[in-house]
C-alpha positions in Angstrom: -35.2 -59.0 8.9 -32.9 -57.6 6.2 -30.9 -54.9 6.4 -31.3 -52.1 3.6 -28.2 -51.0 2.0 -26.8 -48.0 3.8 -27.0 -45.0 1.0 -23.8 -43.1 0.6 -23.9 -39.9 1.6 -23.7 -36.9 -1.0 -21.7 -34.8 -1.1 -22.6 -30.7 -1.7 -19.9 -28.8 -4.5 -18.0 -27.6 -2.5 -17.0 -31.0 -0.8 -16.8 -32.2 -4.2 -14.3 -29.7 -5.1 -11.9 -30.5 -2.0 -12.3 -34.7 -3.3 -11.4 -33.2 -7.1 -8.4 -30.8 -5.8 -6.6 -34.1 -3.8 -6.3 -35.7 -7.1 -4.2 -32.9 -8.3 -0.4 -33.4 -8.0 2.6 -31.4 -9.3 1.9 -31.5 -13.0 4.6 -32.4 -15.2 5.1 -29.7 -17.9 4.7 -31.2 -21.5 3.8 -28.5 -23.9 7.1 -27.1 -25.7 6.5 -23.6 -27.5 8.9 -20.8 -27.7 11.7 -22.7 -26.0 9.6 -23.3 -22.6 8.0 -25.5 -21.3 4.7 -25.0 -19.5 1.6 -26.8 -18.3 -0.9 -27.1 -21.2 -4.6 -27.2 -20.6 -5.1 -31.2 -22.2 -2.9 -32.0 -19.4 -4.9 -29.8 -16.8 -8.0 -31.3 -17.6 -6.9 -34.2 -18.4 -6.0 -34.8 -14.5 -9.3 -33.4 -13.3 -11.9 -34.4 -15.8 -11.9 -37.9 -14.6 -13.0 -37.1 -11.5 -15.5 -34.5 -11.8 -17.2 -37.0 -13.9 -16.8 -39.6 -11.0 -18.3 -36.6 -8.9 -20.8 -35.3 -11.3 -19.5 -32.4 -11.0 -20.0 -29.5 -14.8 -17.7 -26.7 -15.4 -19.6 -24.0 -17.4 -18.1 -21.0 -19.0 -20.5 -18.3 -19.3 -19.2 -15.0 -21.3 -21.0 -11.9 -20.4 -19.7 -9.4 -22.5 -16.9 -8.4 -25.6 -14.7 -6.1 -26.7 -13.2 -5.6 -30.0 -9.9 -3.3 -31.0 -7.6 -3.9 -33.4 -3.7 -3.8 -32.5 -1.6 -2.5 -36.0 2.5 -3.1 -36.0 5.2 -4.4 -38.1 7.1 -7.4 -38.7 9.9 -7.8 -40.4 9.3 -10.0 -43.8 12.9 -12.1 -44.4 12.1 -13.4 -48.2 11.8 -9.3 -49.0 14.4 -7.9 -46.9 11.8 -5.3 -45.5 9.1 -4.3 -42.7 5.5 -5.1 -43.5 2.1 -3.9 -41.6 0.4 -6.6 -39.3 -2.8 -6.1 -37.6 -3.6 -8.4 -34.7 -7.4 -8.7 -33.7 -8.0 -8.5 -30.2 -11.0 -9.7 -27.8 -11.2 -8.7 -24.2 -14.3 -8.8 -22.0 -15.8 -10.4 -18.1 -17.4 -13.9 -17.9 -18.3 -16.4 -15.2 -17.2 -19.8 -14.6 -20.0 -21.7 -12.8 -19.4 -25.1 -10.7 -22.6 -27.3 -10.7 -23.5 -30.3 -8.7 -25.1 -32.9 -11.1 -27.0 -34.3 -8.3 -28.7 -30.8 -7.5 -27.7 -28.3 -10.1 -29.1 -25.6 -7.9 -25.9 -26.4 -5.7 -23.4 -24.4 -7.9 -20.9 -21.6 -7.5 -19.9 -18.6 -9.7 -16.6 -17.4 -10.4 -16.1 -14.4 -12.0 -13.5 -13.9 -14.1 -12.1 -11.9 -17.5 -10.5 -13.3 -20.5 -8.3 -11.4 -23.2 -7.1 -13.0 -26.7 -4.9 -11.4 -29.7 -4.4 -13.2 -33.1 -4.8 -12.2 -36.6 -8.1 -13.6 -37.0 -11.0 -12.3 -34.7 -12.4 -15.9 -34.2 -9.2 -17.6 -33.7 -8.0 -14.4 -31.1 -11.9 -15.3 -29.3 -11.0 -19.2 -29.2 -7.6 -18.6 -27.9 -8.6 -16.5 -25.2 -11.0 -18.9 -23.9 -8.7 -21.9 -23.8 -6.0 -19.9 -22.2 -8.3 -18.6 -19.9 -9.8 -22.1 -18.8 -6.0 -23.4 -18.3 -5.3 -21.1 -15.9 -8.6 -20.6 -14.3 -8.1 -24.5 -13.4 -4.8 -24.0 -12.2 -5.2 -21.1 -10.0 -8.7 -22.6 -8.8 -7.2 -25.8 -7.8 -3.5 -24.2 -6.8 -1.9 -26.2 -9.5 1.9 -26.1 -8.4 3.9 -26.2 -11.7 7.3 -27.3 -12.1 9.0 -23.8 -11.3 6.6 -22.9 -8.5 8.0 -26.4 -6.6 10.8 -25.8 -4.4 12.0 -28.8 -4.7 12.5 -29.0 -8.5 15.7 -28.8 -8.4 16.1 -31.4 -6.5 13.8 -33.4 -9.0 15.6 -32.4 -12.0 18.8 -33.9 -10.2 16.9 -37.2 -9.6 15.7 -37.4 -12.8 19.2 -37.3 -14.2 18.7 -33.6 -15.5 22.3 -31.2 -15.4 21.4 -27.9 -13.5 23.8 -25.3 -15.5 23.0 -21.9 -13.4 25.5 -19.9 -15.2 24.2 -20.6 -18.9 21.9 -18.1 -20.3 19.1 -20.5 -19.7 19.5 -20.3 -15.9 21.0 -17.1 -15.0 18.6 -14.1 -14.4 18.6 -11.0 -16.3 20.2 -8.2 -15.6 19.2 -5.1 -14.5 20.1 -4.0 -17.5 18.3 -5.6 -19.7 15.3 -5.6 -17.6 15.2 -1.1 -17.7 15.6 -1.7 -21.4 13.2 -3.4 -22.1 10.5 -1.5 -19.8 11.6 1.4 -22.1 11.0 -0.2 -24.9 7.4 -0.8 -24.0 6.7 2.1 -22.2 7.5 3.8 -25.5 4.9 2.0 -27.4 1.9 2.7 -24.6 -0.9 4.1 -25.6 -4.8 5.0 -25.0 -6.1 1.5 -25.9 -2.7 -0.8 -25.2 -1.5 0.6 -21.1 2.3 -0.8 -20.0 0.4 -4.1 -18.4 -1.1 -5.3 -21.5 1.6 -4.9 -23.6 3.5 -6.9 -21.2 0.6 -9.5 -21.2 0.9 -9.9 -24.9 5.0 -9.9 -24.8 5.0 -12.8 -22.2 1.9 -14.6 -24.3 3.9 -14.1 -27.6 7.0 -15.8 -25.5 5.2 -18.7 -24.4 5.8 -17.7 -20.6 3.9 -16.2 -18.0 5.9 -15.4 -15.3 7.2 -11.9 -14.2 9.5 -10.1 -16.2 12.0 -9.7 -12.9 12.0 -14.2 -13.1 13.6 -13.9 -16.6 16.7 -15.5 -17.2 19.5 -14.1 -19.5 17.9 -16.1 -22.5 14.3 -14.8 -21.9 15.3 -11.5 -21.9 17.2 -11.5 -25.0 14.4 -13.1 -26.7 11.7 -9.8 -25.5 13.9 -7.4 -26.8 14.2 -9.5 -30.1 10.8 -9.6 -30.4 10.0 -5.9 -29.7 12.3 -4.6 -32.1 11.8 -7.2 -34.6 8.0 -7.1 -34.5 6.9 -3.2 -33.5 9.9 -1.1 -34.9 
């Protein structure tokens, strides 16, 4: 009498989920933009794509509703010597990410979640919102520790041969200061459709960074006030 090949045994989503989150590690942070560096969605999925589809496991976006509004400033134009108007298109709205199980797509959970985008082009200020969105929904689904959320990265920097210079605008955090100026700066520019958190949103996003203003360094700070006086005054 032969013995029949013992079946493995499937797995529902959200055991599939706990398999796809051990595969994630402390993601190095290769995407350079604005001076700072920070973990860029290729990368995310990169490191989990492989096994969802080992898993058969879909990621579906579903967006549930928009809204439009238009965001008018000025920049300052160097060739001309003078301020010019600038109107950025943005798209805000709720949507739904939804985990299925290939092997019984009636095995699925729902996330919900909101995106926001600002560009000077409507489809481009969509687009963008939806990638940004998906990078961090997979980060903060999965607790994705970056480089500056590991306590030991400066230990790791040191390993890796990297000089730790606290005292160098790079390094050393803002000052009071410069912190109260700045939140006058934008709290002088809120209004009905842009409140004090959005602006701040759309400073950090325009920065490249997107942790809290009070984790600036020196260098950070300097570079929001340049960009609030040089783009909205």
């Amino acid at each position: 009498m032969t013995k029949t090949a013992e079946q493995p045994k499937l797995l529902n989503i959200y055991q599939k989920l706990v398999e796809i989150r051990k595969t994630v590690d402390v993601f190095v942070k290769d995407s350079q933009g604005y001076g700072y560096r920070y973990v860029s969605g290729t990368q995310v999925l990169k490191k989990i794509r492989e096994k969802m589809d080992e898993l058969g496991v879909l990621l579906v976006p579903i967006v549930l509703n928009q809204n439009h509004s238009t965001f008018n400033y000025t920049v300052w134009d160097r060739e001309n010597k003078r301020e010019r108007p600038k109107t950025d298109f943005v798209v805000t709205g709720d949507m739904k990410y939804v985990w299925i199980n290939a092997d019984d797509p009636s095995d699925r959970i729902e996330i919900p979640w909101q995106y926001m985008g600002q560009q000077d082009d409507i489809s481009k200020a969509f687009g963008s919102a939806l990638t940004y969105t998906e990078r961090y929904f997979l980060m903060k689904f999965f607790s994705v520790p970056t480089d500056e959320d590991d306590p030991d990265a400066r230990d790791t920097a040191k390993q890796n041969g990297k000089i730790d210079k606290k005292e160098n605008g790079k390094n050393k955090k803002a000052s009071k200061n410069q912190l109260d100026y700045i939140d006058a700066l934008i709290s002088r520019r809120v209004t009905a459709d842009w409140t004090k958190e959005m602006l701040y949103e759309k400073l950090k996003e325009t920065m490249g960074v997107d942790k809290e203003p009070s984790e600036w360094t020196v260098e950070e700070a300097s570079k929001a006030i340049s960009i609030i006086t040089g783009r909205f005054e």
